[in-house]
C-alpha positions as CSV (number, residue, x, y, z in Angstrom):
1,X,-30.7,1.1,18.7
2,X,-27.2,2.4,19.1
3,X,-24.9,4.0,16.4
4,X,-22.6,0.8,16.7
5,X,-25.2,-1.8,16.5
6,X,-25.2,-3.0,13.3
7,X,-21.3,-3.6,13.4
8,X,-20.5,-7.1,12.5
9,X,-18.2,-9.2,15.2
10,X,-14.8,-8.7,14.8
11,X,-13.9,-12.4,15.4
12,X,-16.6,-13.2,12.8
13,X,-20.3,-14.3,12.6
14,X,-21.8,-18.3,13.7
15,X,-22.3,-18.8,10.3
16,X,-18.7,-18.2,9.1
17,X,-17.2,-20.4,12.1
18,X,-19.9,-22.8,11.0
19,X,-18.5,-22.8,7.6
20,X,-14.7,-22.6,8.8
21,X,-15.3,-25.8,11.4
22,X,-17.2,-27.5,8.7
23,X,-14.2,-27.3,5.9
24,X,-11.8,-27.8,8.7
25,X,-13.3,-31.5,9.6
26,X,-13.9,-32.2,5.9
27,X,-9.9,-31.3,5.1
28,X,-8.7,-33.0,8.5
29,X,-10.7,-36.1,7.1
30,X,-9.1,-35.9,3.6
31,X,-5.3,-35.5,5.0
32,X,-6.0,-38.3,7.8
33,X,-6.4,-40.6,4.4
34,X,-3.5,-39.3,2.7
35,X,-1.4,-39.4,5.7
36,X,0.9,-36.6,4.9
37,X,4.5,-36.4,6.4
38,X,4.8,-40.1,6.6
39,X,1.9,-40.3,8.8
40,X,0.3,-42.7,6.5
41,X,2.4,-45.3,8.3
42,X,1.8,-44.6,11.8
43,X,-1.3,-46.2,12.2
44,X,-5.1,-47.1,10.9
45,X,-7.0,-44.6,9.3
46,X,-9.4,-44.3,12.1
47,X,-6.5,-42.6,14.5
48,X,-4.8,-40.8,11.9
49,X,-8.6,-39.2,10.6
50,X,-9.0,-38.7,14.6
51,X,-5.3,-36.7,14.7
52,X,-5.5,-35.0,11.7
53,X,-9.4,-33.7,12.6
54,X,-8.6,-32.9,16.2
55,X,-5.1,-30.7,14.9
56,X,-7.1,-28.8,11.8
57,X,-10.3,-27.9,13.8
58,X,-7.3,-26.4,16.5
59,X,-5.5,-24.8,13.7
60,X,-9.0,-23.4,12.1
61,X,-9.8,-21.6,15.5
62,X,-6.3,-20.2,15.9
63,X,-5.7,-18.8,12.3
64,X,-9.2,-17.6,11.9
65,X,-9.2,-15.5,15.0
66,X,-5.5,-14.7,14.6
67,X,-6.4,-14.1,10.6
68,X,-9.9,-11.5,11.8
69,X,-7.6,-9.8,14.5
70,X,-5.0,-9.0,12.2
71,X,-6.5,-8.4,9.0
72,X,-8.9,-5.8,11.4
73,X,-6.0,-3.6,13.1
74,X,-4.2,-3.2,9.5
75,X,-7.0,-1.9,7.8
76,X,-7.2,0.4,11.0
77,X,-3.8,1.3,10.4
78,X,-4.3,2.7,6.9
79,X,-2.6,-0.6,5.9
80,X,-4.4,-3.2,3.1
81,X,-5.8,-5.9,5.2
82,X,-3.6,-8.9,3.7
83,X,-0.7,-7.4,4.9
84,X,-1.3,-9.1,7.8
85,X,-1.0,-12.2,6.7
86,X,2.6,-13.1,6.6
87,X,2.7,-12.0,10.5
88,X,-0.7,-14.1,10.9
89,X,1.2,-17.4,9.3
90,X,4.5,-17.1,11.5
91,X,2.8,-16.7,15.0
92,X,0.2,-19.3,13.8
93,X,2.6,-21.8,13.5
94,X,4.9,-21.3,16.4
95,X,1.7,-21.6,18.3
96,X,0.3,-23.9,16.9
97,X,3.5,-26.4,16.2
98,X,4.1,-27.1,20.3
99,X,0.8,-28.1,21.1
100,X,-0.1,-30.3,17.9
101,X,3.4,-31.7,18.7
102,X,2.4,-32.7,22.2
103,X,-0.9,-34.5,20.8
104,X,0.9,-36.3,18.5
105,X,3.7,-37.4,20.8
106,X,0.2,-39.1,22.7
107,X,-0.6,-40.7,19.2
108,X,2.7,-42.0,18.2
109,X,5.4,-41.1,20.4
110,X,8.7,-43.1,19.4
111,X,8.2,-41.7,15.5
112,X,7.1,-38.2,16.4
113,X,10.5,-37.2,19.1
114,X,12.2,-38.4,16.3
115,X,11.0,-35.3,14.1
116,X,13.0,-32.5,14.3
117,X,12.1,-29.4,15.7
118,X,12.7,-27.5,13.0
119,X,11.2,-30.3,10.2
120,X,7.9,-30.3,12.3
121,X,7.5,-26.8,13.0
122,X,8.4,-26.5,8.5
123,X,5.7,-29.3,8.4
124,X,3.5,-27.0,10.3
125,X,4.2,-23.9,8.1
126,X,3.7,-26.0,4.4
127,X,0.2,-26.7,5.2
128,X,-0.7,-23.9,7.4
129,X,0.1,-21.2,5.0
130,X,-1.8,-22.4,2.0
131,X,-4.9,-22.9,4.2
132,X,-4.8,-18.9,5.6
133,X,-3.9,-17.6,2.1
134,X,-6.9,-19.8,0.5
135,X,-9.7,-19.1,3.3
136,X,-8.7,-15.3,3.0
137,X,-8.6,-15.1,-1.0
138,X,-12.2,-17.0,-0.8
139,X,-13.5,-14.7,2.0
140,X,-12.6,-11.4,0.2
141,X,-13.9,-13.2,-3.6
142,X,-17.5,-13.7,-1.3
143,X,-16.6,-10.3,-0.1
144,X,-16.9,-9.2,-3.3
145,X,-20.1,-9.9,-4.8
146,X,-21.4,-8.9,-2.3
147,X,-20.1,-5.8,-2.6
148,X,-21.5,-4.5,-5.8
149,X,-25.0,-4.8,-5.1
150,X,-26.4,-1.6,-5.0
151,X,-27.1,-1.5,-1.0
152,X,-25.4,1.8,-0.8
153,X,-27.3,4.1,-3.0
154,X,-30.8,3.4,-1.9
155,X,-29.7,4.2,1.9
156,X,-27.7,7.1,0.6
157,X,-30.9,8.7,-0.9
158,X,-33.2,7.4,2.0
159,X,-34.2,9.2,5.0
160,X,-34.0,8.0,8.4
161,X,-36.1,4.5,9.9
162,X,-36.4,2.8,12.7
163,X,-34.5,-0.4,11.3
164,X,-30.9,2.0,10.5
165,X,-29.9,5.5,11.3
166,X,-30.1,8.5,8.3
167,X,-27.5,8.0,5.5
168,X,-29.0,10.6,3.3
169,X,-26.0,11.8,1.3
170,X,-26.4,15.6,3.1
171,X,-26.4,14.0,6.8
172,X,-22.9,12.3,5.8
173,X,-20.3,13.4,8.0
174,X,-17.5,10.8,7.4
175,X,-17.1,7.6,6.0
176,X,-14.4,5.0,7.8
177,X,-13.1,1.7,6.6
178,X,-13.8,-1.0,9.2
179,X,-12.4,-4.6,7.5
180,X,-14.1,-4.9,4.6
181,X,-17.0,-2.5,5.4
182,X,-17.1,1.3,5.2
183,X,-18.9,3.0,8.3
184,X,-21.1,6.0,7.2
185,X,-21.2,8.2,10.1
186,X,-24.2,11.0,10.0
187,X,-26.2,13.7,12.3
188,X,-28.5,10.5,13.2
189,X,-25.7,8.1,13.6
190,X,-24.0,5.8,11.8
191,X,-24.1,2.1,10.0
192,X,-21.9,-0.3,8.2
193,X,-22.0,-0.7,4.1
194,X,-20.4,-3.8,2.3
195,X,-18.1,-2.4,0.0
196,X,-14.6,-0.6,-0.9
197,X,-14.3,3.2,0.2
198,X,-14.0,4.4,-3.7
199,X,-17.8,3.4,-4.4
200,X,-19.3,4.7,-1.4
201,X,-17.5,8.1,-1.6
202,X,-19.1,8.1,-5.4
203,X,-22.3,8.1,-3.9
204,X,-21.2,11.5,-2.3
205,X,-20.4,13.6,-5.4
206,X,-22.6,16.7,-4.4
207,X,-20.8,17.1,-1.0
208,X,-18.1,19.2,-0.4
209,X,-15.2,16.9,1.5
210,X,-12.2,15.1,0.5
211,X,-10.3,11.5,1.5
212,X,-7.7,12.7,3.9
213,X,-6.4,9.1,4.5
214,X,-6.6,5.7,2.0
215,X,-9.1,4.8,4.9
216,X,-11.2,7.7,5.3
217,X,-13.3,10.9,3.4
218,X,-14.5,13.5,5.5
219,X,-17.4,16.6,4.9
220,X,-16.1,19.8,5.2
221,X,-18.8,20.5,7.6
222,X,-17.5,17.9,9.8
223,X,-14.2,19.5,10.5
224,X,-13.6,21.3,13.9
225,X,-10.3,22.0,13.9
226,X,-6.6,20.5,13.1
227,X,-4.2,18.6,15.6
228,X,-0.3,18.5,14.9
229,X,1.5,15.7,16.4
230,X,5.3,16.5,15.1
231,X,4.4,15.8,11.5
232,X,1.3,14.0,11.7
233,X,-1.9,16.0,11.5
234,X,-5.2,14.9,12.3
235,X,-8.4,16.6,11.7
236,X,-11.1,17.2,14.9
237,X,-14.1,16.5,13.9
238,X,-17.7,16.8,15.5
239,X,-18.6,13.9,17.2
240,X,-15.5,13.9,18.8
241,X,-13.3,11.8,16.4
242,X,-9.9,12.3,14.7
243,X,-9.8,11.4,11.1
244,X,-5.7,10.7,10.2
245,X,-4.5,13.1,7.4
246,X,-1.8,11.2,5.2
247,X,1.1,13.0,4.0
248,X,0.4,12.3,0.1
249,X,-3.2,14.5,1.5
250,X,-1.3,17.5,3.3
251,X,-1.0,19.0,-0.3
252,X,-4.6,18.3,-1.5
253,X,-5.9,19.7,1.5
254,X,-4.2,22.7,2.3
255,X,-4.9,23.7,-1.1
256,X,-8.8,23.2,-0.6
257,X,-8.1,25.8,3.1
258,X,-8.8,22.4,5.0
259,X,-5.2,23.1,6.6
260,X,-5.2,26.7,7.5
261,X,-4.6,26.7,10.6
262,X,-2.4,23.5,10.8
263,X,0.7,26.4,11.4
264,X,-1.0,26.9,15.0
């Protein structure tokens, strides 16, 4: 089995597209009988349910991946993951807008090029935003649940199998926030915990390390030695990782001697 095996998709699993595609044909049903945006008016039910299914199952596709992709390289960045989101709406919607315009044009062309631009693409933002802020806010409450089951302190305490690598709180090397999980790195490997990085680093108490970043804590052991990039540092580490040193750390750490060669 290799370190990274047990890393979940980053575009998500079958079973959330499954539920995504699902809701998405259930709400495209629902606003094909409401017919919003004067829609109600442009034909039978049957086409407008066809329209409206057809254009949410597209949007579903393109805001979920857009929504994983982004929410992914933010918590990479040190950032919260819903900062994404705003950036995730806007590009959603400018591409989704042109091509949802063009199938609608082939529904009901004489009333649709009589839309403005800027009123469809507006159209396109009202109900586009509510869905990505409501599927994430659902995601991370399911998220959370999950998350305070005790899954971390029994592998913590547990020595290595054949079904995960050794997280046995002496073998811990570093711990990494990946999305919503936290990646325990040891000497036998690594694997991905459910969770925030507060309650797995509790777990750690008897080890000597310290969070250098909002995204990662690091053993003492692990450290190698210290890079300087103008004023970013970054600590080497023994599998051949950097871990990223915020500035509100720099204080904390060069008073534990983590930094005392950062001068070099």
């Amino acid at each position: 089995m290799s370190a990274d095996a047990s890393k979940p998709p980053l575009l998500g699993t079958a079973r959330e597209w499954t539920i995504d595609l699902s809701v998405a044909v259930v709400i495209g049903i629902l606003l094909g009988l409401m017919g919003p945006f004067g829609s109600f008016f442009n034909d039978g039910p049957a086409v407008r349910v066809a329209y409206w299914v057809c254009s949410v199952v597209f949007g579903m596709v393109l805001f979920g991946t857009l929504t994983r992709l982004g929410t992914a390289g933010a918590a990479r960045l040190g950032f919260p993951d819903w900062t994404a989101l705003p950036v995730v709406i806007l590009l959603g919607t400018v591409l989704l807008g042109a091509p949802i315009r063009l199938f609608a044009i082939a529904f009901w062309p004489a009333v649709v090029e009589a839309v403005p631009l800027p009123a469809w693409f507006g159209q396109c933002l009202a109900i586009s935003a509510p869905l990505v802020v409501g599927s994430y806010f659902l995601r991370a409450r399911q998220v959370g649940p999950a998350s305070a089951r005790p899954a971390v302190v029994p592998s913590l305490k547990s020595g290595p199998s054949e079904a995960t690598p050794s997280a046995d709180a002496g073998n811990v090397l570093y711990l990494r926030m990946e999305d919503h999980y936290v990646r325990i790195r040891t000497e036998h490997g690594s694997r991905l915990e459910m969770g925030p990085l507060a309650r797995v680093t509790a777990m750690l108490s008897g080890v000597e390390g310290l969070q250098t970043h909002r995204s990662w804590w690091v053993a003492r052991r692990a450290i190698t030695g210290v890079e300087r990039d103008g004023r970013n540092l970054r600590l080497r580490l023994v599998d051949g990782e950097t871990a990223p040193v915020s500035r509100a750390s720099v204080a904390k750490l060069r008073a534990a001697g983590w930094l005392a060669d950062d001068a070099d």
